[in-house]
N, C-alpha and C positions, 0 to 999 in steps of 0.2 A: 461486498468484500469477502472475500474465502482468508482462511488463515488454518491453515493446516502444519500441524505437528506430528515428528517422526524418529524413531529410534533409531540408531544403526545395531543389527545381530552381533553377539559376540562371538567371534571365528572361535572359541572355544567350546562351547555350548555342541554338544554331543546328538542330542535327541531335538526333536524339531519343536516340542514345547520348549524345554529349556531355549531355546534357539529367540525364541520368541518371546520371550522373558526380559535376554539380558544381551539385545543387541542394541545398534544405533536408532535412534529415536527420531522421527520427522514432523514439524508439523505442520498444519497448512491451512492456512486461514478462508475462511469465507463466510458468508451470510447467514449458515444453521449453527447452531452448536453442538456439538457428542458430548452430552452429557456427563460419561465417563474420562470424558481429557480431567488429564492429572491438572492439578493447580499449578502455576509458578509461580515464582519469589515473585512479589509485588515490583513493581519499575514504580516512577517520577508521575507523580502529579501533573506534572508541567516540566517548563526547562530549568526551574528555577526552583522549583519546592520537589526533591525526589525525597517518595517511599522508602522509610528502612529495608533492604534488601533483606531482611532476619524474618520478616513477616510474609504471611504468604495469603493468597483472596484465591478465592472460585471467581471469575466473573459473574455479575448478576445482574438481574433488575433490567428497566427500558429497553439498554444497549445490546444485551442479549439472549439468545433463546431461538431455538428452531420456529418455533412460534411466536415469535417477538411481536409487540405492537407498540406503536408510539402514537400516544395520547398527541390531540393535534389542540394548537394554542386555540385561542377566544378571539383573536384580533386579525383575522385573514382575510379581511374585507376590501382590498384593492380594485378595483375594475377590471377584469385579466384580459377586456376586448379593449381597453385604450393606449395608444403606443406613450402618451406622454405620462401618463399615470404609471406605467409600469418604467419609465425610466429614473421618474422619483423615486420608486421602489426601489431601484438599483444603485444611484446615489447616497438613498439612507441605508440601505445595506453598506456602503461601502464607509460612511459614516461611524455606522453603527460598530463594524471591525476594526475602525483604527485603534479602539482603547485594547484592541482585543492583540494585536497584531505588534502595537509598540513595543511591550517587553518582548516579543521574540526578537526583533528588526535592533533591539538595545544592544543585544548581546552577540547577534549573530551579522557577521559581513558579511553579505554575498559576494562574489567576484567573477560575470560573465567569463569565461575562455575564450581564447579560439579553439574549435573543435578537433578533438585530435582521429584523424581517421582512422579508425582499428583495420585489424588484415581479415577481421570474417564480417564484424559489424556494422550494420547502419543505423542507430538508433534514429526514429520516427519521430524524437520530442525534441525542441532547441536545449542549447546550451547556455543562453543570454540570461545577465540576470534576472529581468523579469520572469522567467520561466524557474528559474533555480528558487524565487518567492515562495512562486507557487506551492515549490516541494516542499517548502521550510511552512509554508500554512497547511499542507495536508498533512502531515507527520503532528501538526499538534489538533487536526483534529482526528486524526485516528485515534490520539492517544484519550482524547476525550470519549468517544464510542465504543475503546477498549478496557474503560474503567480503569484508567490510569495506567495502562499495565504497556510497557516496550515491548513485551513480549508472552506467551502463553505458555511456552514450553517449562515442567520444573528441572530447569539447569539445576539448579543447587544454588547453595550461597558463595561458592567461593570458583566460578570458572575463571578458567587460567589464559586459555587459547580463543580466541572470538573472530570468526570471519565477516564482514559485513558486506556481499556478493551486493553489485549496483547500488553501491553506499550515496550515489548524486551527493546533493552538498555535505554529506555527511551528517547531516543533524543526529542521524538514530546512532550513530559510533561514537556520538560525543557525548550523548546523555546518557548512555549504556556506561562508557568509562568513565562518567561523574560517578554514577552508581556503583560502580567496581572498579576501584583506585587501584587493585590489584591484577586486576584482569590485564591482559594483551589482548588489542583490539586493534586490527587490522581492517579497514574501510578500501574494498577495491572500486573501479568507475572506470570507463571510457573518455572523459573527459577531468583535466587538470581544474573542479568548481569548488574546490574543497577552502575552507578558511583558510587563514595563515596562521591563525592561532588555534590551538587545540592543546589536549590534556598530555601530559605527558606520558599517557599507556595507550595512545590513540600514534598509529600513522598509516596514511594517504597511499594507496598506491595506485599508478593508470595499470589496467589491466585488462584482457577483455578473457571475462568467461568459457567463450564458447572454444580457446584454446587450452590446450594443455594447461592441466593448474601445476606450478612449479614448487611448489610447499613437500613436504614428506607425507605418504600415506597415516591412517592413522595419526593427525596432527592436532584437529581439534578438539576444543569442549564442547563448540556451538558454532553452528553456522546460520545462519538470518536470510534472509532476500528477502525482496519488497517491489513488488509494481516492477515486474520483469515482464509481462503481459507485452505482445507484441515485437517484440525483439527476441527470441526466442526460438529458434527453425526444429530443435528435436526435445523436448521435455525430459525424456528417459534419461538420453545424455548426458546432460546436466545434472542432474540429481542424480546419476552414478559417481560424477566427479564429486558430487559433496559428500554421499557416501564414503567413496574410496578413502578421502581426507579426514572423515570423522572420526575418532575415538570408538572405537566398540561401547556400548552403553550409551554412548551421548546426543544430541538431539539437532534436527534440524527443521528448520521452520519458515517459511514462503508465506507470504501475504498476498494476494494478486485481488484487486478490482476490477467489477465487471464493469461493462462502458453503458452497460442500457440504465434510464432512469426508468422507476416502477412508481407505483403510488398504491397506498392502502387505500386511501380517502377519497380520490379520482379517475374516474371513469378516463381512463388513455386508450384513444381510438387508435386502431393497425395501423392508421398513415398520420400517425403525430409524427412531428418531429422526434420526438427522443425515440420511438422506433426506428425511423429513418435514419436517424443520425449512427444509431447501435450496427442500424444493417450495413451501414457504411466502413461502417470500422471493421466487421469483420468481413464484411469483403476485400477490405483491400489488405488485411491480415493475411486472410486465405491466398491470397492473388502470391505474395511476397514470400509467402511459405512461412509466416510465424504469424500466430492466433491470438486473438483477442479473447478468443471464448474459453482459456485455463483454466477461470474459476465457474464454470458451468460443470454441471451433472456430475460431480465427483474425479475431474481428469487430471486434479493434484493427488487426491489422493492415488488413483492408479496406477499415475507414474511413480509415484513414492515407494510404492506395494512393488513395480515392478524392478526400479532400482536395486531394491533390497531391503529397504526400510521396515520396522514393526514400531507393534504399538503406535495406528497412527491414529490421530485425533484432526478434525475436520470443525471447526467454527464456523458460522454465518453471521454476519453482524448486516445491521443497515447503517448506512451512512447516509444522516439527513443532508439533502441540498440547497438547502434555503433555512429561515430560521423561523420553519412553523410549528416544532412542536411544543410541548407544554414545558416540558422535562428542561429547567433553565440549562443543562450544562449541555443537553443535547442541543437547543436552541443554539449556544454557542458555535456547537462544533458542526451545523447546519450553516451558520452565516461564515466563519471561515472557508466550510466548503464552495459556498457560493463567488466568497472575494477569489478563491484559487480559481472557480472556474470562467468567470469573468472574465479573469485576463489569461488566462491559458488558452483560450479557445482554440483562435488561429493558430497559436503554436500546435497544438494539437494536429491540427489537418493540414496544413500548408505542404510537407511534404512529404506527410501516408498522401492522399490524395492526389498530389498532382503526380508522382512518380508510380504509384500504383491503379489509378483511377482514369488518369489521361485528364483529368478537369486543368480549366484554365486558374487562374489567380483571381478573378473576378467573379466565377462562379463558386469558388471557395470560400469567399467573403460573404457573396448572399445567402450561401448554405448556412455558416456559421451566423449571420444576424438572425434567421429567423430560428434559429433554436436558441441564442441568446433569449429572444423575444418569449420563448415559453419558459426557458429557466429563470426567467425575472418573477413569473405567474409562483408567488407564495402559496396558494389557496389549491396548486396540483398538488402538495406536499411530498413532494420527489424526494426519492431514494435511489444509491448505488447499492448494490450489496456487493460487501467486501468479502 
């Protein structure tokens, strides 16, 4: 996972240090962290226990660090060459998430759409509710590997204006505005997936990015995205428009996941599946003219740099995919990740693939079982880096 943060220049700022002092701020998440990124105000625990906003944390520890390592559990002992052993593995996994997964599912209704077609857009992932799960399990296990935090950038305690750019079901605009009862908090999406109930400084709007933003220049305090990766045809673009809209001084910040699984602890030969499956994705990215590969070699950050953005700060986190490591909260937010990708699979590929790849429906099915079949293997102790 990348997660990178970014400033916008203030058009008053005279000399080009000043300049770069006191403009708009970006940031942009991913797998290392720049030690130097400012802290911000702490975000929620969970959807249900949030952080005083007054208080503020450096991220630390397991979750993060350019050098990060995750201590691996004691109990990874499955047979990774038996298919019926590793499907009980995937049962007690699924198992093992329901206690984990109930209090979000309590609180939060999904509501499949019908897809609204945008005039530049295709998004590449469903809109059904099972898929919209998924989002609402990976948003709480980010928030686990991000040390409780919604977010990295130091907004301050009191922003006013909030954009939420491919808000899906909305989860991150609605535990942002539990957080800041004050704030205005606007969650945009391509598709109508959003609850029916929300906070009253929170609303919904269909929108699609890659067209003209209709808001005033200079409007925000903060602008967000998250898992934009793939839908995407010009980066720069983009993050001009969040620029143009941001407040001189204030901060904007991109989360994107890379798609390959990595492992510390496991030797992953060139023709594994999770390579296979990685070169897949960004081939059919490449093909369609929007990239999987964002959060590689620094290409949030550049686009941000060449937007206009300073002061930008560049995170790397790992995101465990299974639940081996030692670290109980990362264990958690390793078996969430696994319940998300489970059933996200074929959504995932069904229609990058067959529209970009030329593959039939049946050969997308057996692609997707045999990397299931390695993502079940605890004992690879598989990472995404965010």
């Amino acid at each position: 996972m990348a997660d990178t943060t970014a400033k916008t220049s203030s058009p008053r700022a005279g000399a080009a240090a000043a300049a770069a002092a006191t403009p708009p701020t970006a940031t942009a998440a991913a797998a290392a962290a720049t030690t130097a990124s400012p802290a911000s105000p702490a975000s929620p625990k969970g959807p249900t226990s949030p952080r005083s906003p007054a208080k503020s944390a450096t991220p630390e520890g397991e979750a993060f660090g350019t050098e990060q390592h995750i201590e691996v559990a004691d109990d990874l002992e499955e047979p990774d060459d038996n298919d019926d052993a590793n499907s009980a593995v995937g049962s007690s996994i699924q198992s093992s998430t329901g206690s984990l997964t109930e209090s979000i599912y309590a609180y939060r209704v999904l509501h499949g759409r019908t897809f609204n077609a945008p005039k530049t857009s295709e998004y590449w992932a469903p809109n059904d509710e099972q898929q919209n799960e998924g989002l609402d399990l990976l948003h709480n296990a980010a928030l686990m590997v991000l040390n409780d935090e919604l977010f990295l950038a130091p907004i301050g305690e009191n922003p006013q204006k909030v954009l939420d750019v491919g808000t899906g079901t909305g989860i991150w605009a609605i535990d942002f505005a539990d957080v800041y009862p004050a704030a205005e908090v606007i969650g945009t999406d391509l598709s109508p997936i959003q609850p029916a109930w929300m906070p009253p400084n929170v609303k919904f709007e269909i929108d699609d990015c890659l067209l003209d933003w209709t808001w005033p220049e200079n409007h925000f305090d903060y602008i967000h995205m998250r898992m934009l990766y793939g839908s995407i045809p010009d980066w720069n673009d983009l993050y001009k428009k969040a620029f143009k809209h941001l407040k001189p001084g204030k901060w904007f910040e991109d989360v994107e996941f890379d798609v390959r699984i990595q492992s510390d602890h496991a030797a992953i030969p060139e023709d594994h599946m999770f390579n296979t499956w990685a070169e897949a994705f960004y081939e059919a990215g490449d093909k369609l003219g929007r990239s999987f590969r964002i959060a590689y070699d620094g290409s949030l950050k550049k686009a941000m740099t060449e937007a206009g953005f300073v002061d930008i700060h560049e995170v790397k986190v790992k995101m465990p995919c299974h639940g081996w490591p030692r670290d109980p909260k990362l264990q958690q937010a390793g078996l969430l990740m696994f319940a998300m990708l489970d059933q996200s699979l074929e959504g995932f590929c069904l229609y990058l693939f067959s529209k970009a790849l030329g593959w039939t429906a049946e050969e997308i099915l057996l692609f997707v079982a045999k990397y299931r079949t390695e993502l079940k293997k605890k004992s690879l102790c598989g990472w995404l880096q965010v």
